[in-house]
Backbone of each chain as ProteinMPNN parsed JSONL, in Angstrom:
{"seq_chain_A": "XXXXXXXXXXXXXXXXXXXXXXXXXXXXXXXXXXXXXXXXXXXXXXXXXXXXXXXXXXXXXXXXXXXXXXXXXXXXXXXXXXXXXXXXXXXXXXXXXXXXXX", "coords_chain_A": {"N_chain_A": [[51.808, 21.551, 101.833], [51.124, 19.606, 104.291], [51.23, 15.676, 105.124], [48.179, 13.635, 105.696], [47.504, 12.934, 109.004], [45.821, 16.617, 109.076], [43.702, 19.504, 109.406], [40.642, 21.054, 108.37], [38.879, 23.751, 108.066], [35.534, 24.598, 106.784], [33.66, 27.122, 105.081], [30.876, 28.078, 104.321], [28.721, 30.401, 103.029], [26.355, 32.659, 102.123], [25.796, 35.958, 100.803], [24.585, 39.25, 101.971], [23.172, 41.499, 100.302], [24.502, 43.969, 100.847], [27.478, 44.49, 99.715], [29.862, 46.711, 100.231], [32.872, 47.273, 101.223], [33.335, 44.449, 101.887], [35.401, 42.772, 100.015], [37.375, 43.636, 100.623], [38.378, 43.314, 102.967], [37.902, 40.459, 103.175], [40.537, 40.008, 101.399], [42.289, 41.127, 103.507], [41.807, 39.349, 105.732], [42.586, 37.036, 104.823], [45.625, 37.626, 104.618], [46.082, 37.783, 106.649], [45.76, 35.632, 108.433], [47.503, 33.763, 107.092], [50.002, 34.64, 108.57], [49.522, 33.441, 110.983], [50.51, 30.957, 113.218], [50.52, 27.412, 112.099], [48.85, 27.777, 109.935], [47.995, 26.552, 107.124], [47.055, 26.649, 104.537], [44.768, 27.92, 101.671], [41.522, 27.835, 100.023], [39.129, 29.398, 97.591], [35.735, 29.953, 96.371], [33.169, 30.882, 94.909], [29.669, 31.331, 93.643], [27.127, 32.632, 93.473], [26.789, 30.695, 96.279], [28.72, 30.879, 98.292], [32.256, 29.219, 99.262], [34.47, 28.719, 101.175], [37.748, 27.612, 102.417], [39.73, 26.818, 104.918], [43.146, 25.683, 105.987], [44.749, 23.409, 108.286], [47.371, 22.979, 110.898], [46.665, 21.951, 112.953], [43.645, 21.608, 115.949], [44.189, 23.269, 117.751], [45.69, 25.168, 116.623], [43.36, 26.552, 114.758], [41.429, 27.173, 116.983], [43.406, 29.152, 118.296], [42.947, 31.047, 115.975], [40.626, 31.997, 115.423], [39.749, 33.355, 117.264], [41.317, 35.93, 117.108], [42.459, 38.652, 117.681], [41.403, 41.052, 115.403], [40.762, 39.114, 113.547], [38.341, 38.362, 115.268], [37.119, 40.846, 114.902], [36.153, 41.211, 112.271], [34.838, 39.194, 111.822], [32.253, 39.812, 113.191], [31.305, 42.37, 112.333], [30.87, 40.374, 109.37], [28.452, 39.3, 110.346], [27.085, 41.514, 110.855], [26.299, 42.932, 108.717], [27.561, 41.54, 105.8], [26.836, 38.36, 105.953], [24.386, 36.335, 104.723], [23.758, 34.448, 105.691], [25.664, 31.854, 107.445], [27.614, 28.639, 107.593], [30.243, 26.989, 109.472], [32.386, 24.556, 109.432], [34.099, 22.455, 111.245], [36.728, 20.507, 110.293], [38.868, 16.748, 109.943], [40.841, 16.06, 108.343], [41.375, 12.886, 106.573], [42.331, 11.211, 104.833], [43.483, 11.464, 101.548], [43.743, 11.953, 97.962], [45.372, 13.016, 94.889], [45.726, 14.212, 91.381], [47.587, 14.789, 88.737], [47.446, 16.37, 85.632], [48.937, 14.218, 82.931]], "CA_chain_A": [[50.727, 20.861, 102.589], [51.316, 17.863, 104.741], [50.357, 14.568, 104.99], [47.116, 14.112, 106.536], [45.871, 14.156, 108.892], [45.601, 17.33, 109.394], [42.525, 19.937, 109.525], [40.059, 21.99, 107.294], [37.766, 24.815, 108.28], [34.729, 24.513, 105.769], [33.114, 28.228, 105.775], [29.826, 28.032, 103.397], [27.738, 31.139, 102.971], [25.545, 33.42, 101.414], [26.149, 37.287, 100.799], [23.421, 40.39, 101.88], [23.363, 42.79, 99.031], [25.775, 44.968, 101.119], [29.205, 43.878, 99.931], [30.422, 47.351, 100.945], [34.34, 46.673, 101.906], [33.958, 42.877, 101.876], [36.363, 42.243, 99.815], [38.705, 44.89, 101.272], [38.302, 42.448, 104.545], [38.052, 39.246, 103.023], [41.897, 40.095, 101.205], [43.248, 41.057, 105.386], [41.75, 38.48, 106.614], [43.666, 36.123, 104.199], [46.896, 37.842, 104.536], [46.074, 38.048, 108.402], [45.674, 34.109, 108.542], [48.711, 33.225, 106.455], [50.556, 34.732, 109.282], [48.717, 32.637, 112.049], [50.549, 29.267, 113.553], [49.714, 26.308, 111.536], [48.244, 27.593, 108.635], [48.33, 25.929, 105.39], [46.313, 27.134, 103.035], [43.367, 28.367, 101.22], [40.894, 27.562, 98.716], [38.042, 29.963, 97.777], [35.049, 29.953, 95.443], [32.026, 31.719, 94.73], [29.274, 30.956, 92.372], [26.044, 32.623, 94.379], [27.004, 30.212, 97.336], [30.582, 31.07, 98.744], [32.981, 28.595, 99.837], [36.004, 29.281, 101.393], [38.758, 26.596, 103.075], [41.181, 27.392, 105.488], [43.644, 24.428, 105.985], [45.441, 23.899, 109.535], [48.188, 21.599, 111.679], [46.207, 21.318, 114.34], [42.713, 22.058, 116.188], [44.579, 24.14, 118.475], [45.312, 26.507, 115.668], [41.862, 26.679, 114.715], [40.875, 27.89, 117.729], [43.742, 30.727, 118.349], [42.6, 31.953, 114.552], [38.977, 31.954, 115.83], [40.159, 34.164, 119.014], [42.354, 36.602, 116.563], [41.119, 40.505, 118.026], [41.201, 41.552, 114.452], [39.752, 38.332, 113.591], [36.877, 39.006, 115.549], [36.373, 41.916, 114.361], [35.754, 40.864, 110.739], [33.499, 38.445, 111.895], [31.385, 40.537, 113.741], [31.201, 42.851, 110.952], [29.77, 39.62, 108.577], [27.41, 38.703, 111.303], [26.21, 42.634, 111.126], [26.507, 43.01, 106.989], [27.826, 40.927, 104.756], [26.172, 37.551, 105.594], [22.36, 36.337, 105.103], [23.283, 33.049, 106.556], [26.706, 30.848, 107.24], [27.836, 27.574, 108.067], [31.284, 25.955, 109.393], [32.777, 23.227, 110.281], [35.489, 21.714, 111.606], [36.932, 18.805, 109.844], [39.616, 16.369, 110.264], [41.19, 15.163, 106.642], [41.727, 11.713, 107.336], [42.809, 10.883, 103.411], [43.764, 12.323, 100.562], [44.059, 11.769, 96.779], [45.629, 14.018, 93.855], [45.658, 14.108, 89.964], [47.58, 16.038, 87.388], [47.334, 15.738, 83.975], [50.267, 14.187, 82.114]], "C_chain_A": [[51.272, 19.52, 103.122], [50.983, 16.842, 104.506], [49.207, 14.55, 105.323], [47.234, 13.152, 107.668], [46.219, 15.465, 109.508], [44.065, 18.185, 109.602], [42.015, 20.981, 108.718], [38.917, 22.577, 107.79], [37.044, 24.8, 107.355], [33.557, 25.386, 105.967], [32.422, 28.462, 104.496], [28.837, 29.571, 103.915], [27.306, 31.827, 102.07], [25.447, 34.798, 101.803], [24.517, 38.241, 101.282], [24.193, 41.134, 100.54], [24.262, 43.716, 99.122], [26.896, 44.697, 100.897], [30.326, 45.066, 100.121], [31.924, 47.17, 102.033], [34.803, 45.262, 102.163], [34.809, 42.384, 101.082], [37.78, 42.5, 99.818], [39.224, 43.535, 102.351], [38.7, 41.278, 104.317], [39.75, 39.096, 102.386], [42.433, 40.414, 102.98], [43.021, 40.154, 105.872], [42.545, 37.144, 106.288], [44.87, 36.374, 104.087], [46.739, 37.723, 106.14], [46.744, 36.393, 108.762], [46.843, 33.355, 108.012], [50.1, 33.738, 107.018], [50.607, 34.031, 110.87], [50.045, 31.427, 111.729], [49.724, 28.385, 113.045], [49.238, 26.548, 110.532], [48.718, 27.008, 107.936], [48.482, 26.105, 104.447], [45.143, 27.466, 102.873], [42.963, 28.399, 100.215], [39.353, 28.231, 98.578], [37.166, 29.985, 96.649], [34.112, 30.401, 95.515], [31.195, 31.793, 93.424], [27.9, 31.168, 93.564], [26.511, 31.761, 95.856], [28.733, 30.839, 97.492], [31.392, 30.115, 99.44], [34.226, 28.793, 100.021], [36.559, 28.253, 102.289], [39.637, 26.586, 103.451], [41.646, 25.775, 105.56], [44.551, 25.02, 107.323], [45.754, 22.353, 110.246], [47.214, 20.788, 112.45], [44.818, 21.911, 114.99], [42.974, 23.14, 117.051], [44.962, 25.59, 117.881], [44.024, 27.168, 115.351], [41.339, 27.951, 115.4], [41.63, 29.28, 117.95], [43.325, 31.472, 117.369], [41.225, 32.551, 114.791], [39.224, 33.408, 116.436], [40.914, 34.966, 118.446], [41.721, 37.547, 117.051], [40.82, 40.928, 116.604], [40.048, 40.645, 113.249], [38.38, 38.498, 114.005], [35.574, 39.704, 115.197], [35.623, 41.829, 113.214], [34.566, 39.984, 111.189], [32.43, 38.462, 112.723], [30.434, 41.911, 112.701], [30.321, 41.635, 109.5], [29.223, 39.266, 109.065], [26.316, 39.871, 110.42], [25.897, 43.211, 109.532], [26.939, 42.963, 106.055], [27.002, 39.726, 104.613], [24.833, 37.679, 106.195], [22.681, 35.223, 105.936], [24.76, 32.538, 106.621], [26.8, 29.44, 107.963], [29.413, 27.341, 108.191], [31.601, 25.211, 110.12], [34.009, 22.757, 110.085], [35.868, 20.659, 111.107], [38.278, 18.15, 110.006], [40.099, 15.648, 108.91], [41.659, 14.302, 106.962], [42.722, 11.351, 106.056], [42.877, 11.783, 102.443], [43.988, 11.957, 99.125], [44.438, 13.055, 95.557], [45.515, 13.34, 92.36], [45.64, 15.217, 89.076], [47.503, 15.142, 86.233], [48.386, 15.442, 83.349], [50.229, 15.088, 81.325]], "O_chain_A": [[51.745, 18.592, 102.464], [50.265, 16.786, 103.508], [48.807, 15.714, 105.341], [46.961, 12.07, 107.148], [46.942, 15.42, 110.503], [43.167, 17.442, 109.998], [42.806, 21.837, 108.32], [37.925, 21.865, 107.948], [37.789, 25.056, 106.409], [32.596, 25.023, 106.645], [33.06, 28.958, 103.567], [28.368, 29.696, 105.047], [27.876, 31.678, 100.989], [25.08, 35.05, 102.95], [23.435, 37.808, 100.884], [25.333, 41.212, 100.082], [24.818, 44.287, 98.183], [27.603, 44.598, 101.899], [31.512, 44.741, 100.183], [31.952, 46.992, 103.251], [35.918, 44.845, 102.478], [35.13, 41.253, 101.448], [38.805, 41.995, 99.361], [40.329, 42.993, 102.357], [39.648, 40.804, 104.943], [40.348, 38.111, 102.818], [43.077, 39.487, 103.471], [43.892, 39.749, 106.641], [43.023, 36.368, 107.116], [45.522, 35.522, 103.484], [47.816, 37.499, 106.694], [47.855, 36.101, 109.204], [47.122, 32.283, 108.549], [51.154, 33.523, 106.418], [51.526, 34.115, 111.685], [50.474, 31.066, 110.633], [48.517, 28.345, 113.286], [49.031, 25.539, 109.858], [49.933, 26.816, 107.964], [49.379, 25.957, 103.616], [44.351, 27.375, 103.811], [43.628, 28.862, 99.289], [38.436, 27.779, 99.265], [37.844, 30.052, 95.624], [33.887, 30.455, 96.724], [31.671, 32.166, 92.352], [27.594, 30.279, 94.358], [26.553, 32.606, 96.749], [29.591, 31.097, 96.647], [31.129, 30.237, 100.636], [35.031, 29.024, 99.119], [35.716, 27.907, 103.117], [40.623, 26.388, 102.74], [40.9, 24.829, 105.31], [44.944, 26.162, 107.562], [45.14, 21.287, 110.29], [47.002, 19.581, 112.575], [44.685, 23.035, 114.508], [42.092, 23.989, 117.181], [44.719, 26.707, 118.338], [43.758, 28.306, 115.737], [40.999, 29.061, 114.99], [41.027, 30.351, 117.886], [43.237, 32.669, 117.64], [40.879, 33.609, 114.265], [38.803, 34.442, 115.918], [41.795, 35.124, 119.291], [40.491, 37.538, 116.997], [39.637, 41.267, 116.565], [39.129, 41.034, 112.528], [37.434, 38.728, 113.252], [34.349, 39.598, 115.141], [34.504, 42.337, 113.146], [33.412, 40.211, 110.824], [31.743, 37.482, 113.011], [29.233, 42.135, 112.548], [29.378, 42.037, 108.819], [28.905, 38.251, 108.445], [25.332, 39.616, 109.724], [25.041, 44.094, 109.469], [26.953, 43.905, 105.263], [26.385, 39.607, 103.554], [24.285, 38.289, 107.113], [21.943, 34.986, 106.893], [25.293, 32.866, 105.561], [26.033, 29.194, 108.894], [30.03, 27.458, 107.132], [31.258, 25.078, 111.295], [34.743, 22.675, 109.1], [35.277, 19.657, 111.51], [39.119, 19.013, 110.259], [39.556, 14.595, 108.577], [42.568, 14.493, 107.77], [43.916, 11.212, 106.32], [42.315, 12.874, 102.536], [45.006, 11.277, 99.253], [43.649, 13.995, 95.459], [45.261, 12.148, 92.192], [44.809, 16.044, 88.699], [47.495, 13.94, 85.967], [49.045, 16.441, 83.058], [51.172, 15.276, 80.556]]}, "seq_chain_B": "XXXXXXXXXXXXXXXXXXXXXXXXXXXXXXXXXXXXXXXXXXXXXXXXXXXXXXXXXXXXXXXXXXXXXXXXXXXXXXXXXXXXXXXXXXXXXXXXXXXXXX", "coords_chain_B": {"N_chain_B": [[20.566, 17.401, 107.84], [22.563, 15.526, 109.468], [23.449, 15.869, 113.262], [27.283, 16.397, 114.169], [29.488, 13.386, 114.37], [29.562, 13.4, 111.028], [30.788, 12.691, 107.54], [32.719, 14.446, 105.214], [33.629, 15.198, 101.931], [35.734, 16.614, 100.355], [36.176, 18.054, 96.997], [38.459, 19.713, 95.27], [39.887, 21.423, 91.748], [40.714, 21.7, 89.044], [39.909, 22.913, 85.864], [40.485, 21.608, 82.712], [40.495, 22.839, 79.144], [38.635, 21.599, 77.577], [35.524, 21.253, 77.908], [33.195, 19.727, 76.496], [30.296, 18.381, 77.407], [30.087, 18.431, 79.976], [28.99, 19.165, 82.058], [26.647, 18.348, 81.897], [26.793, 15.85, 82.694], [28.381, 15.958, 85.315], [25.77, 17.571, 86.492], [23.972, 14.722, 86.442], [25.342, 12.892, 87.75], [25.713, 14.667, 90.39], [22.546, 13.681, 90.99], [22.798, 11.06, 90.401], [24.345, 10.719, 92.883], [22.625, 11.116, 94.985], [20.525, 9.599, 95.04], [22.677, 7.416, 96.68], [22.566, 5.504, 99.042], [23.215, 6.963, 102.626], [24.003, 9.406, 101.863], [23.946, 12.762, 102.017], [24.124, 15.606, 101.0], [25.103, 18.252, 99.268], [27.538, 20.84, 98.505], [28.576, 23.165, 96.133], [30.712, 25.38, 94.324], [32.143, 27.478, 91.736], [35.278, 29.927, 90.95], [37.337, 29.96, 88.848], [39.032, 28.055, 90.281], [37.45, 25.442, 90.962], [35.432, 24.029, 93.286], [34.079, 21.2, 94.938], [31.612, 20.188, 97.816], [30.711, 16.704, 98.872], [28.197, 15.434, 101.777], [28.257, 12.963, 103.668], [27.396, 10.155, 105.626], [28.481, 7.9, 106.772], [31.954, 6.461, 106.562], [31.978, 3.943, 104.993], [30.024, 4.825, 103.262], [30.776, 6.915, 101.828], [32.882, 5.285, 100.361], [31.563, 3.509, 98.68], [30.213, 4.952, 96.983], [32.511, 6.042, 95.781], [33.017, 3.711, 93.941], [30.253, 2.967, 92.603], [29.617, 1.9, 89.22], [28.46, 3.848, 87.568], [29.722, 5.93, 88.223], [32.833, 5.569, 88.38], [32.936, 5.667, 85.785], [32.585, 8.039, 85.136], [34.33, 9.267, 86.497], [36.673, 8.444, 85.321], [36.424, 9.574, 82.612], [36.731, 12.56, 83.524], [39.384, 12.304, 84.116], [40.405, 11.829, 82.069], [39.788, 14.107, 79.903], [38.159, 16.824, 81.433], [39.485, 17.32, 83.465], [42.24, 19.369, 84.77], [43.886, 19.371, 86.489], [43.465, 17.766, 90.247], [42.414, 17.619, 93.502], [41.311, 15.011, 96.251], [39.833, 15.56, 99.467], [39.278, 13.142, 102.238], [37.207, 13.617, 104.771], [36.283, 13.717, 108.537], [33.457, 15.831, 109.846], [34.029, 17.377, 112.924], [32.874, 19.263, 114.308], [30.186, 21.645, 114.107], [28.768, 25.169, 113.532], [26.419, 27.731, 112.654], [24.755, 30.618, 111.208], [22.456, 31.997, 111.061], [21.264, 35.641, 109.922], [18.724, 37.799, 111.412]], "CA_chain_B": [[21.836, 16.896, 108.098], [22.324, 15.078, 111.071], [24.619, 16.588, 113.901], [28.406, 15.573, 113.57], [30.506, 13.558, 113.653], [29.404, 13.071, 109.696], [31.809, 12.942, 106.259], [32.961, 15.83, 104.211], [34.928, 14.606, 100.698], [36.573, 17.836, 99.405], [36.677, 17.9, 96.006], [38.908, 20.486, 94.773], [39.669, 20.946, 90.656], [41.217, 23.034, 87.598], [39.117, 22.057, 84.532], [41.107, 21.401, 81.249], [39.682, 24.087, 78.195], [37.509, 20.67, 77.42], [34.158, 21.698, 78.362], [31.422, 19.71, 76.435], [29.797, 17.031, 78.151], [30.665, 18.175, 81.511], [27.807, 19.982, 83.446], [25.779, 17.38, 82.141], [27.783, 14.712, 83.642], [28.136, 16.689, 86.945], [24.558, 17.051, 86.722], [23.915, 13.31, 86.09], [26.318, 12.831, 89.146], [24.471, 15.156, 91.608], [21.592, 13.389, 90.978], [23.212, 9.678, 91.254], [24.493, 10.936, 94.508], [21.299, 12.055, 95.932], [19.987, 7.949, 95.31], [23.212, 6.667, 97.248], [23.065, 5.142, 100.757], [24.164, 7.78, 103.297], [24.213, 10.747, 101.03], [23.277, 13.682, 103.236], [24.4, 16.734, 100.742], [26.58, 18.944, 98.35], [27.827, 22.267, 97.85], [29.331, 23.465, 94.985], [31.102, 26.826, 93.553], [33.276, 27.645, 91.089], [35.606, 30.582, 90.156], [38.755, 30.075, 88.205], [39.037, 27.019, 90.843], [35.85, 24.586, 91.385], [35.036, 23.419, 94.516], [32.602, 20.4, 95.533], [32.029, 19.22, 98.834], [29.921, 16.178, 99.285], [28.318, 15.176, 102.799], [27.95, 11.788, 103.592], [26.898, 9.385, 106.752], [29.825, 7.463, 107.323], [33.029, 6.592, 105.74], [31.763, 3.341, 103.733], [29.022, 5.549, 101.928], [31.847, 6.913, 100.778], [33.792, 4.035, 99.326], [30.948, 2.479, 97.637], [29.836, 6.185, 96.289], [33.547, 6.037, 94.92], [33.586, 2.521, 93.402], [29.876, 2.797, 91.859], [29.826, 2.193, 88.162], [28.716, 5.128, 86.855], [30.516, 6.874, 89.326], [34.032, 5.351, 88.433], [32.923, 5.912, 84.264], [33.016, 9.255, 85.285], [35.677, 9.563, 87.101], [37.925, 8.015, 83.801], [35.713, 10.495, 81.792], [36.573, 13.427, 84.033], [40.55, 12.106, 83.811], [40.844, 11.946, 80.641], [39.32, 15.446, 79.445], [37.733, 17.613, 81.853], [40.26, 18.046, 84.644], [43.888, 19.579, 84.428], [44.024, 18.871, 88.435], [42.388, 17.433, 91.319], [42.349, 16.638, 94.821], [40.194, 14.526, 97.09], [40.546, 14.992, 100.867], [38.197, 12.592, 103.318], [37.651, 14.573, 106.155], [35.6, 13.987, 109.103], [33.295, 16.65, 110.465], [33.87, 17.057, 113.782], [32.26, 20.386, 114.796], [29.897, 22.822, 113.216], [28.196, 25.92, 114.096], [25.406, 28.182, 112.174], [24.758, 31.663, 112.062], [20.92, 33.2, 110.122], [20.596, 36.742, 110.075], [17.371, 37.69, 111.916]], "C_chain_B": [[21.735, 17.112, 109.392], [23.625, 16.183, 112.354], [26.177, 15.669, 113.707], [28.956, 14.929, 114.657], [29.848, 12.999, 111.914], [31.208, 13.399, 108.534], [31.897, 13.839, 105.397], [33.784, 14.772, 103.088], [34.764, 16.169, 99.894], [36.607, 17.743, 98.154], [37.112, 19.36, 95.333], [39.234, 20.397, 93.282], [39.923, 22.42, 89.97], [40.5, 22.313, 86.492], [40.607, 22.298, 83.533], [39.994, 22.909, 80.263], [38.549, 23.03, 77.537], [36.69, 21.079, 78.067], [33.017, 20.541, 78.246], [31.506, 18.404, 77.618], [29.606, 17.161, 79.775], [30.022, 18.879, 82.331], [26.912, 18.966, 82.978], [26.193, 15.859, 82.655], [27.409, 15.027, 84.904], [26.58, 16.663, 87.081], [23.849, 15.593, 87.046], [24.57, 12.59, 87.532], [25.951, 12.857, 90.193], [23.452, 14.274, 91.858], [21.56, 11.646, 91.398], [23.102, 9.726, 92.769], [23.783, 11.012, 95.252], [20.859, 10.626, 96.251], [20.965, 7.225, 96.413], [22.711, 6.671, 98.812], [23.781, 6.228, 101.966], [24.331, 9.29, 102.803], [24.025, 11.751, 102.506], [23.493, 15.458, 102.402], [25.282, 17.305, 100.428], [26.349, 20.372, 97.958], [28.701, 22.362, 96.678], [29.436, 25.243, 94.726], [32.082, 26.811, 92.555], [33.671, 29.127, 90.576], [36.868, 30.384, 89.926], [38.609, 28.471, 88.802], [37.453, 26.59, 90.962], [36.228, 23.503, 92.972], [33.817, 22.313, 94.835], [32.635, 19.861, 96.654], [30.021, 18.344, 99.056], [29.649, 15.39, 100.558], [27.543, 13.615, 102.832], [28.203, 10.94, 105.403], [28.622, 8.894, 107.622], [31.216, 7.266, 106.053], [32.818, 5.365, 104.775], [31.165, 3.617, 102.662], [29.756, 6.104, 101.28], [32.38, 6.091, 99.574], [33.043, 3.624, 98.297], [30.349, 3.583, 97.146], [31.517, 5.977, 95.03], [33.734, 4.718, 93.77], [32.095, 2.007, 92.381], [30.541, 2.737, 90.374], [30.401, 3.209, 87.399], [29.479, 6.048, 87.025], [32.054, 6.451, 88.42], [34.339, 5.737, 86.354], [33.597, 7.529, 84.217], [33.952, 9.846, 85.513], [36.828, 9.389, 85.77], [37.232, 9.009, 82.689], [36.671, 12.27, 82.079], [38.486, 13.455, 84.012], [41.469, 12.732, 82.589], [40.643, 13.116, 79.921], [39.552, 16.566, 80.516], [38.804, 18.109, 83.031], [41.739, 17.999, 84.107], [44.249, 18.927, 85.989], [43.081, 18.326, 89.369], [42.39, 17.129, 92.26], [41.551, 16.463, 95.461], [40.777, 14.664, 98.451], [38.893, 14.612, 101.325], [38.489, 13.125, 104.122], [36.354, 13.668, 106.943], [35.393, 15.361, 110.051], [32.642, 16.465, 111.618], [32.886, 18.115, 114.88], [31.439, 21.022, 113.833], [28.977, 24.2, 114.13], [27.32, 26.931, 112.726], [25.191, 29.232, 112.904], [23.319, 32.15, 110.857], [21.02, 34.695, 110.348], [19.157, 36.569, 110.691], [16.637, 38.255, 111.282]], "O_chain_B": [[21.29, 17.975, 110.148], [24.43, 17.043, 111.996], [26.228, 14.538, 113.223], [29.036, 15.483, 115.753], [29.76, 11.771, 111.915], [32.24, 14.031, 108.76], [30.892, 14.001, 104.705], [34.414, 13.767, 103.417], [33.914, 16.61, 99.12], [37.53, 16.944, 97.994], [36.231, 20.105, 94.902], [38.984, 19.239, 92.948], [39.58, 23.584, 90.179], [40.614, 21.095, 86.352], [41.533, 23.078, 83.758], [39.104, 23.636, 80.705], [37.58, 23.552, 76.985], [37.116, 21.411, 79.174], [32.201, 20.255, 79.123], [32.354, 17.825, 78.297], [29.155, 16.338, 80.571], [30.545, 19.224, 83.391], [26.203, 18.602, 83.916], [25.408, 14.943, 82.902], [26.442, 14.589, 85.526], [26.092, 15.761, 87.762], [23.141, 15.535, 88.052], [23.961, 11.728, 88.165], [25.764, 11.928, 90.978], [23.345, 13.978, 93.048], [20.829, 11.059, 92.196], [22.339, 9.195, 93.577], [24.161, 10.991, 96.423], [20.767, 10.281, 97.429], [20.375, 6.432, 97.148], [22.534, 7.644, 99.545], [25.004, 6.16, 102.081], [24.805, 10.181, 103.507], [23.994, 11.414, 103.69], [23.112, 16.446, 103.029], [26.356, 17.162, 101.012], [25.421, 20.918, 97.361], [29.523, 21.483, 96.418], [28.557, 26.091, 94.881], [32.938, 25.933, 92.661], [32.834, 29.727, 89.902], [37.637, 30.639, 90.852], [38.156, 27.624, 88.033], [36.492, 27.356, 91.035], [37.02, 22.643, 93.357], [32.66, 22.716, 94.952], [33.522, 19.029, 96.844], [28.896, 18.811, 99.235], [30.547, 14.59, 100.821], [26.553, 13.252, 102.197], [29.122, 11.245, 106.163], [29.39, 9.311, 108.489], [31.32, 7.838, 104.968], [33.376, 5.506, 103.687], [31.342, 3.164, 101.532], [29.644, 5.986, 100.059], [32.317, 6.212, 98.351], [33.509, 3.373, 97.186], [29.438, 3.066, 96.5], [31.496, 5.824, 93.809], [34.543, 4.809, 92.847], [32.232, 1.086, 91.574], [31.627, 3.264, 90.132], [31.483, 3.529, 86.906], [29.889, 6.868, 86.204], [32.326, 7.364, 87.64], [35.405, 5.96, 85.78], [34.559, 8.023, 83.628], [34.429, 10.807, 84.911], [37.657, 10.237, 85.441], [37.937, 9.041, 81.68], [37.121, 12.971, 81.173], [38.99, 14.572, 83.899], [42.416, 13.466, 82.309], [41.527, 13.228, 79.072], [40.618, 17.165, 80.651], [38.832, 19.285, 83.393], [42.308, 17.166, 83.402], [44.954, 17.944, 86.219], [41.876, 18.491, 89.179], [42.359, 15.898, 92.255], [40.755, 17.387, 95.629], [41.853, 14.155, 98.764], [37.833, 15.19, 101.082], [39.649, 13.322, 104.484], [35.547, 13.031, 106.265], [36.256, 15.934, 110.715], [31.558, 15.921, 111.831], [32.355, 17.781, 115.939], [31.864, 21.024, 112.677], [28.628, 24.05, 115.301], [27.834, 26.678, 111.636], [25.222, 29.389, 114.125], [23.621, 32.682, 109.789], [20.666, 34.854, 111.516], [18.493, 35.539, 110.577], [15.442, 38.262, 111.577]]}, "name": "protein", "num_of_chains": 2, "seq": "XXXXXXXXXXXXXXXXXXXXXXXXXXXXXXXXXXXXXXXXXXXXXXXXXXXXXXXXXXXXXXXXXXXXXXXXXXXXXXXXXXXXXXXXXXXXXXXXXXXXXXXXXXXXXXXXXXXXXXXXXXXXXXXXXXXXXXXXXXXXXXXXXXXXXXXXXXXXXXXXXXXXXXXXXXXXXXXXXXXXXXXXXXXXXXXXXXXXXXXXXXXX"}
């Protein structure tokens, strides 16, 4: 991971009852993306809400990842049944702090 | 939550096998947060990894969210026990978009 600044996709949602191949999809779409220009990284969690965090050079990545055909596809597919609702957003990591444990 | 540009603070996190004390903390936390200046809202998930992201006005509601008291007790609380890892990124969010099922 770089310095910052770089950029963080922040992709919040909530599942329909159908999870029918979603997590077939959600593994391609994370091996898909970790072939993409600029990626970073990814941080995912799930506890009833779902949060997932792509990390990226530049906004210009962003957008070709957006615009992937296969891309698309997947997220036409959780429009049509996987999600009840989502949110993301674009962010710009201005700062940064870490902490391991001695 | 207003339209952006608003503040994201990432909080990413490996707990330690220390447990007690520490959802009622976080709880205790949430609930500070909600009183501060600027607040605007927090997600949270956790599996294996924990995720929190809290949204906030501008970038001083930040600082002085970070430099409260209780806030900073915690933080040396949360050091010292509860976390094996941790990173903070300040982001600003510069875009978002929203999708409901109908």
């Amino acid at each position: 991971m770089p310095q910052p600044p770089y950029y963080a996709v922040i992709f919040t949602n909530q599942q329909t009852s159908d999870t029918e191949g979603y997590s077939e999809m959600a593994d391609a779409m994370e091996q898909l993306a970790q072939q993409q220009p600029g990626y970073l990284g990814m941080e995912h969690a799930r506890e009833g809400l779902a949060i997932t965090i792509s990390y990226w050079e530049t906004l210009q990545d962003i957008a070709r990842w957006k615009e992937n055909l296969d891309h698309l596809q997947a997220q036409k597919l959780g429009r049509d049944r996987w999600y009840q609702w989502y949110k993301t957003r674009i962010c710009k990591v201005e700062r940064e702090y870490e902490f391991h444990k001695s």
